[in-house]
N, C-alpha and C positions, 0 to 999 in steps of 0.2 A: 478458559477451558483446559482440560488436560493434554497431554499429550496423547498423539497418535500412532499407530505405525504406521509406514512409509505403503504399506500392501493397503491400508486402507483407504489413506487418504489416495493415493494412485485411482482406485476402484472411483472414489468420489468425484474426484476430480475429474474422469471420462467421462462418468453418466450426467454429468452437471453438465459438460460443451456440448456432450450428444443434445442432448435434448434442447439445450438455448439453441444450435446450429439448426436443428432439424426445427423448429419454432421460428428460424428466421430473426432469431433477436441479436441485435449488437451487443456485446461485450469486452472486458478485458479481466486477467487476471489481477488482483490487486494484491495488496498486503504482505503481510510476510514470507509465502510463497514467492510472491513477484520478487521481491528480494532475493529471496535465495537461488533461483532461474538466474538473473544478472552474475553472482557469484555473493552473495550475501551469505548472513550466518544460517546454519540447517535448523530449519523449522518444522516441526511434531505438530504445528494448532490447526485450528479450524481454518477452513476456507475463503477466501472473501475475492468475490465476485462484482464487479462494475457495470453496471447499465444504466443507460437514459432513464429521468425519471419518467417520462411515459410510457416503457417499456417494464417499468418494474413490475406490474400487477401481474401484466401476463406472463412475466419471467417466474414469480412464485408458481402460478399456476402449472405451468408445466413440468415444473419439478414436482410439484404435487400429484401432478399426471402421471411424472417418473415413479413414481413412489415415495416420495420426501414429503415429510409431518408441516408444512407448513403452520407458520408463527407469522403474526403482525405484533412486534411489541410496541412499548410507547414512545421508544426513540421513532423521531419523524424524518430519518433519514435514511431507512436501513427494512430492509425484512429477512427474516430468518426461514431457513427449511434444514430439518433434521433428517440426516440420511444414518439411520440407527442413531447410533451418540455420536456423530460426527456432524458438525455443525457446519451449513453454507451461508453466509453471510450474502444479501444481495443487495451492495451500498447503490444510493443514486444520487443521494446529495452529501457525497463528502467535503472535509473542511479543504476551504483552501481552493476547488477547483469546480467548473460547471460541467458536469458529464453531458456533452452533445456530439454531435456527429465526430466532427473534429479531433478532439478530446480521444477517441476509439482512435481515428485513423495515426494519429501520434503515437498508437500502441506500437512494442514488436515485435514481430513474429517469433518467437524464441520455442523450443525444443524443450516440454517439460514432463518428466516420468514419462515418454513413451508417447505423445503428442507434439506437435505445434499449434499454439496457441496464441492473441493477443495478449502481449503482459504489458500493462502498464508503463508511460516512460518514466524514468528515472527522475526526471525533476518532478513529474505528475505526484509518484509515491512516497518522496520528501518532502514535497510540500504538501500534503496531506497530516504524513506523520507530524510536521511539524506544529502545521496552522491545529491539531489536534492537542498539543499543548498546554494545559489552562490549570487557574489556580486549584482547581480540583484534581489533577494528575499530572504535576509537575516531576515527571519522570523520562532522563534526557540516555538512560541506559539503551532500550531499544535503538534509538535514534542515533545514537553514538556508533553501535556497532556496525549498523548498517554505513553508515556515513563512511566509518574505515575500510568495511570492505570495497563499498562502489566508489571510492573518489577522484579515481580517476575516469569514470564514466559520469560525474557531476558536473552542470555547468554552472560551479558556485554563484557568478557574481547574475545571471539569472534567479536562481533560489532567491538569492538574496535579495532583491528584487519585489519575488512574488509575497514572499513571506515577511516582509518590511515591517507593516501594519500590527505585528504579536510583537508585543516586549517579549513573549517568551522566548519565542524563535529568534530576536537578538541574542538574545541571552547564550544561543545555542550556538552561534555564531561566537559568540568570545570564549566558550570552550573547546569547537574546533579546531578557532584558528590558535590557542593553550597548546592544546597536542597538536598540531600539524598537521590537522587535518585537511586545512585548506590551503592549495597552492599558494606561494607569496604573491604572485601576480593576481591572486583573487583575493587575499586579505583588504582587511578595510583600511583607507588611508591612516596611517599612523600607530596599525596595528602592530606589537610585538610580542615575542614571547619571553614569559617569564618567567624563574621558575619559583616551586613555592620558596616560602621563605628569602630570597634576597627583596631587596630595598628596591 
């Protein structure tokens, strides 16, 4: 999607917690927002919003009650509500992680445009990013930048861990640990850095 201003997405971002909170539904901020709240790179996109999958139906709904153009697309893990041309994303089965009670209570309270809110933990939103990986959008740029800004709020060798089971997210792992992005004590046994071109 395109970019947004900062005055809209703000405006979007209140009437989406208003109304989950006053609804009673659990959430957390997710995605590139969440990011950029930690100290990540600044982000213009759309929304994306976390709940329980039993929670997702009536979460559409009351933004629809808010005023949002409510969407079911054919991704079966996700529903959309249109707040004008600003898009809310409302994931419940992302890759990588089970949104359940738990899951929410791992969020953290952080201070965003003028609220507090649950955002997402930090390993929650890279391993997502990452376990999202595949041969049809093998693109390690996003995931890269955020990695340099939060890395020292990363608990690598958890990540690494969660995320074990994707070649991809190896893969991302031996670009990291390229550029330095991962502490040495979190490198993989017998990991070094190389650089291009020597033997």
């Amino acid at each position: 999607m395109g970019d947004h201003s900062f005055e809209s997405i703000e405006a979007t971002l209140k009437r989406t917690v208003a109304a989950l909170r006053d609804a009673g539904i659990p959430f957390m901020l997710g995605g590139s927002l969440a990011s950029w709240a930690r100290g990540g790179p600044e982000t213009r996109k759309d929304l994306d919003f976390i709940v329980k999958p039993e929670d997702a139906e009536r979460a559409l709904e009351v933004l629809a009650e808010a005023g949002m153009r409510p969407e079911r697309p054919p991704e079966e893990w996700l529903f959309k509500a249109w707040d004008g041309e600003l898009l809310v994303d409302l994931i419940f089965e992302p890759r990588g992680i089970r949104v359940e009670d738990e899951t929410i209570e791992r969020a953290d309270e952080l201070h965003v445009l003028g609220i507090t809110i649950p955002v997402i933990a930090v390993e929650d939103l890279m391993t997502t990013k990452l376990m999202s990986i595949g041969e049809h959008s093998v693109d390690y740029s996003s995931v890269l930048l955020i990695a340099r800004a939060l890395r020292e709020q990363i608990d690598w060798a958890a990540l690494r861990r969660r995320t074990a089971s994707s070649p991809y997210a190896r893969a991302f792992f031996v670009l990291a640990e390229g550029l330095e992005l991962v502490p040495e004590r979190h490198a993989a046994p017998g990991a070094e850095v190389r650089v291009l071109g020597s033997p």
